[in-house]
N, C-alpha and C positions, 0 to 999 in steps of 0.2 A: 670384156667381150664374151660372148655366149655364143656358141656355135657348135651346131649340129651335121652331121652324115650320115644319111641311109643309104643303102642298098640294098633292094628285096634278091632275096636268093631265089627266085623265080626262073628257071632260065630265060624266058622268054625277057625279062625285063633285067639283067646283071650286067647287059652293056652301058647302064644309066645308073648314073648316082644323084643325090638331091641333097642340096643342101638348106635345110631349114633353121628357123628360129634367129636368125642372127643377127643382134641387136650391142650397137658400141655404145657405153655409157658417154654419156656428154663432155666429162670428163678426159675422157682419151681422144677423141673425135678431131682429126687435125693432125695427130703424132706420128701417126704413121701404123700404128698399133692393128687399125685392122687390114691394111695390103699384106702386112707380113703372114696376118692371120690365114686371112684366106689365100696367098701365096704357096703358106705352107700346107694349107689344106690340097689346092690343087695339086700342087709336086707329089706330093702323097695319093692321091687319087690316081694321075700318071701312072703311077707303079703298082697297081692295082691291075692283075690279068683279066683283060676281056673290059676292062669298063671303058666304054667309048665316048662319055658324051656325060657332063654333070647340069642339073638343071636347078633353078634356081626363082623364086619367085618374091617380087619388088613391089610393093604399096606405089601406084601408079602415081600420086601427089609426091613422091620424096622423089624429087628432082637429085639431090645430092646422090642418093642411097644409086640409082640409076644410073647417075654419071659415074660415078666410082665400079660398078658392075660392068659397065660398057669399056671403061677405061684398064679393067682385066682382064676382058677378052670375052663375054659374056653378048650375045646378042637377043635382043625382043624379037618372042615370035609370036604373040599371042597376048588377048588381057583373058581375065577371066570378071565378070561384072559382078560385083556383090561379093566377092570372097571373102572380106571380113566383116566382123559386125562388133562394134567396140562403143561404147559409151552411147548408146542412141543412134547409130550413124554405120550404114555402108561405108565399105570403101574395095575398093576396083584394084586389082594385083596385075600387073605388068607378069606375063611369064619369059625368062628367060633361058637360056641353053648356052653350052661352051663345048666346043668339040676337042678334043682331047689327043 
């Protein structure tokens, strides 16, 4: 599992943190490997002064990637249309957020 955390030191934007890149090899998928991942990211985030609210963005076709987001507390508030562009082919990002 590959997994990322930003937070801009901006003030206006350090009550938000964003979690990108994160991608479970096929291999682990099922194990449980990535709730604890991102479990452990969250709880981490938690204790993090001033950060209110992590956000998160989901390839609108991956139906699992999305259940598993919603199923940690993460809600869709937005898409974004065209946000990736991979082998020939758009694809459309579900944006999500988790309040904290």
């Amino acid at each position: 599992m590959h997994r990322f955390f930003i937070r801009r030191s901006v003030d206006k934007f350090k009550h938000k943190g964003i979690i990108v890149a994160v991608y479970c090899e096929e291999e682990y998928r099922g194990s449980g490997a990535a709730k604890k991942t991102i479990q452990y990211l969250i709880t981490n985030a938690k204790n993090l002064p001033g950060l209110e609210i992590l956000h998160i963005t989901v390839v609108s076709d991956n139906i699992r990637a999305k259940r598993f987001y919603t199923n940690v507390g993460f809600q869709k508030y937005g898409q974004e249309p065209r946000a990736l562009f991979y082998n020939n082919r758009y694809y459309d990002e579900d944006l999500m957020y988790m309040e904290l």
